[in-house]
N, C-alpha and C positions, 0 to 999 in steps of 0.2 A: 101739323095741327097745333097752334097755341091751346095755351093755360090763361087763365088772368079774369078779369081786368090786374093789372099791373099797373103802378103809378112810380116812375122816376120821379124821386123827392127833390135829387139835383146834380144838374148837368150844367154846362154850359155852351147853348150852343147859338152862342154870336162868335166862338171862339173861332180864329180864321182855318182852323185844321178844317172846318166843315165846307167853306168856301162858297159855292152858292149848290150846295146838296144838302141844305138842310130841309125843302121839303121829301127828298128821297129817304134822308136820314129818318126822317118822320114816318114815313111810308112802311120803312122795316119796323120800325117800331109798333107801329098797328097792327102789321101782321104776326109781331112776335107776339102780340096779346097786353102792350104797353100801352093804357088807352090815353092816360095823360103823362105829360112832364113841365117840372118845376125850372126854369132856365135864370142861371142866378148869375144876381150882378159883382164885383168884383172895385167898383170905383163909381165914379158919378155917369162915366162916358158907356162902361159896361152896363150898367143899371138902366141907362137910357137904350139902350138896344135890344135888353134882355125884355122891357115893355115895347117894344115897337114889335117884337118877334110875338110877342104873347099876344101884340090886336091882330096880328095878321093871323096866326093860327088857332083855332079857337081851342086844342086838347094843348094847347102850352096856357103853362102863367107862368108870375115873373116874382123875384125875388128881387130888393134892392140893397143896396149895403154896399161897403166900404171896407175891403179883408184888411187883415189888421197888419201883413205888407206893406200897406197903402196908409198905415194910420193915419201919417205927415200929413196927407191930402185930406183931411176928415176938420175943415174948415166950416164958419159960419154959413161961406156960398156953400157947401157943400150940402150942411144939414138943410138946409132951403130947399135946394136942388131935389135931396131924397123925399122930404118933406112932399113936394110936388109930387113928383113919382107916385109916392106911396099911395097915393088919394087913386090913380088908375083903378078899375074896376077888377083889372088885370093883375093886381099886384096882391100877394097873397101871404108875403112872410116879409122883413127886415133880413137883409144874410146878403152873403155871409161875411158875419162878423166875429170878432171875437181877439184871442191870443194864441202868438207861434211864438213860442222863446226856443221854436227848435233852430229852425233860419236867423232868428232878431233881425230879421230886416227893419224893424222900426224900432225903436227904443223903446226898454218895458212902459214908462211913466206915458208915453204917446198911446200906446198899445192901450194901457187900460183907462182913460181918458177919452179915447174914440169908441172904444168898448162901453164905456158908458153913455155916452151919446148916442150910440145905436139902441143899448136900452130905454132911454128915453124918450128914443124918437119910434119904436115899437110899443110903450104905457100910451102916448098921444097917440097913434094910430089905430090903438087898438087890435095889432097884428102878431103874430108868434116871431120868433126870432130863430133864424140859421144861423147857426152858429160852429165855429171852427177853433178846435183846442187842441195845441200840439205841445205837448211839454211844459206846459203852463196850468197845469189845474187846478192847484190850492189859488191861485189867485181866479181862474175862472170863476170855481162855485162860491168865491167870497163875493164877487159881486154879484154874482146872480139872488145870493143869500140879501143881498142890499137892495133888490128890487121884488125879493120873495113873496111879499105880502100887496105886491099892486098885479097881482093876475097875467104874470108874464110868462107867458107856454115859451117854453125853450125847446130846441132840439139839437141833440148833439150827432153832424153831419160827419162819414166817415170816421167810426169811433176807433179810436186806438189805445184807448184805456186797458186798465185789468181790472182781476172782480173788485180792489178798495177802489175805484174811480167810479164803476157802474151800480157799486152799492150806492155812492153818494148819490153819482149823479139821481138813480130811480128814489132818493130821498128826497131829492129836492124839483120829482114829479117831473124830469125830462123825458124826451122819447129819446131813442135809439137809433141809430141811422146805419147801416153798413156798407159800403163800396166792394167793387172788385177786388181788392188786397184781401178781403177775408178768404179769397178763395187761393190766395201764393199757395206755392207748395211749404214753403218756410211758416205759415201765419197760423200752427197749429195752437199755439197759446191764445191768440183773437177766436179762432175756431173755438174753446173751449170759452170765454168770456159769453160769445154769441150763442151756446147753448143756455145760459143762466138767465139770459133777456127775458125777460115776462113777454106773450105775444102781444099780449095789450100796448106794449111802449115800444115794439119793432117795427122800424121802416128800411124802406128799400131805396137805394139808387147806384149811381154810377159815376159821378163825377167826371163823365164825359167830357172833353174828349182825353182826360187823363182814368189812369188805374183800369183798365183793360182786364179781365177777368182771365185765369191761370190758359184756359184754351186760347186767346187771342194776345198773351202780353208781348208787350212789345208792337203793336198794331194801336190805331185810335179806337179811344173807346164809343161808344154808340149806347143811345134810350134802350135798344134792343137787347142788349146784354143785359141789363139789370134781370134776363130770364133767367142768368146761370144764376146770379148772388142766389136769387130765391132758390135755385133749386139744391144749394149750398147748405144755405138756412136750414131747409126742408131736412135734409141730411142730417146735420147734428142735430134738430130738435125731434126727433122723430115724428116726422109729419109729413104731409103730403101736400105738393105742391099750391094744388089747390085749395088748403086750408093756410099754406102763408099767403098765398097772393089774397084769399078772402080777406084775412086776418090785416095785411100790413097795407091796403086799397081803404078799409074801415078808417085804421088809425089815420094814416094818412090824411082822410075826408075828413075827420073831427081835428085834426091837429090845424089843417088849413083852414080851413072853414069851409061856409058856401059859393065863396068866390074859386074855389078850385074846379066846379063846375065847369063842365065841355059847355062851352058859351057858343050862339051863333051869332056869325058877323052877319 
């Protein structure tokens, strides 16, 4: 018997691990109680699939952006490109973008440079921004601090901060995102960050088909599992499942907007 509504904040599943099982993929996920999911783009060519997946299934939308891997590619054509995108009906957040000075696959100055262009191309949209921060934070919230005042909803997707990260961050009015890592058997210090979360600014996902939750690691992950995160959540907040999936379905709908909406094709 599911719990939920549930909403997957973000997956991606144009990713080829799903192959052509992503409406079965979908299928468990409805019956795990997962009524939507957020499928996000990763480059211009990802971004364009994570919208074609979102017309075709009406409980998916899409997310567009440029990871900051990929910063190099975060050209003129590029922002045109997203620019496009964005305008879909379907398209619901800028993401994921942001800073990894864990990997530096791109050079810092590229990294926040395209980081900035994501935020401006989210003030023109009018869209909230996913966003990805891994060992880069004092530079994260300096720019986020530099678009503070133009009404730019952020979210920080699979958080792996501690409480001086997630004080800032809830200062500077981010939501909160968790993945399956919260649940390692080693992640007891994230465990203890994710009991301080206001419920007001918690979300749920999965970053399928990576970060597999502690009962399946090592397997792909799946919309469906974001039932353990919450029931993770649930745990250290002392709460009942049912009041995080109320509680992180709310935030979620106000953070995305009305375009998150089960749409009919």
């Amino acid at each position: 018997m599911s719990v939920g509504p549930f909403i997957d904040t973000h997956c991606h599943l144009d990713d080829p691990a799903y192959g052509a099982e992503v409406e079965a993929v979908l299928a468990r996920a409805a019956a795990a109680g997962v009524q939507r999911c957020v499928t996000i783009g990763t480059d211009v060519a990802t971004s364009q699939r994570a919208v074609a997946l979102a017309r075709q299934y009406p409980q998916v939308a899409a997310a567009v952006g440029i990871h900051p891997h990929e910063a190099a590619h975060w050209t003129a054509e590029a922002t045109t490109a997203l620019e496009t995108l964005a305008q879909d009906p379907a398209v619901v957040a800028i993401g994921e973008v942001g800073l990894d000075y864990y990997r530096n696959l791109a050079p810092k100055p590229q990294q926040q440079a395209a980081f900035r262009e994501a935020l401006g191309l989210a003030q023109r949209r009018r869209l909230p921004v996913v966003i990805h921060c891994r060992d880069a934070w004092e530079d994260c919230f300096a720019l986020l601090r530099e678009v503070r005042g133009a009404s730019v909803q952020g979210l920080l997707h699979c958080f792996t901060g501690g409480p001086q990260e997630l004080e800032t961050a809830l200062g500077l009015g981010l939501q909160i995102s968790f993945a399956g890592n919260v649940t390692f058997k080693n992640a007891a210090p994230l465990r203890l960050v994710a009991e301080q979360v206001p419920l007001d600014a918690l979300l749920l996902e999965t970053d399928a088909p990576y970060l597999a939750p502690q009962s399946h690691r090592g397997q792909r992950n799946e919309p469906a599992y974001v039932v353990e995160t919450a029931r993770l959540l649930a745990e250290v907040k002392r709460l009942s499942v049912e009041e995080v999936a109320r509680a992180t379905t709310a935030n979620a709908e106000r953070f995305f907007g009305p375009r998150l909406r089960v749409r009919t094709l």
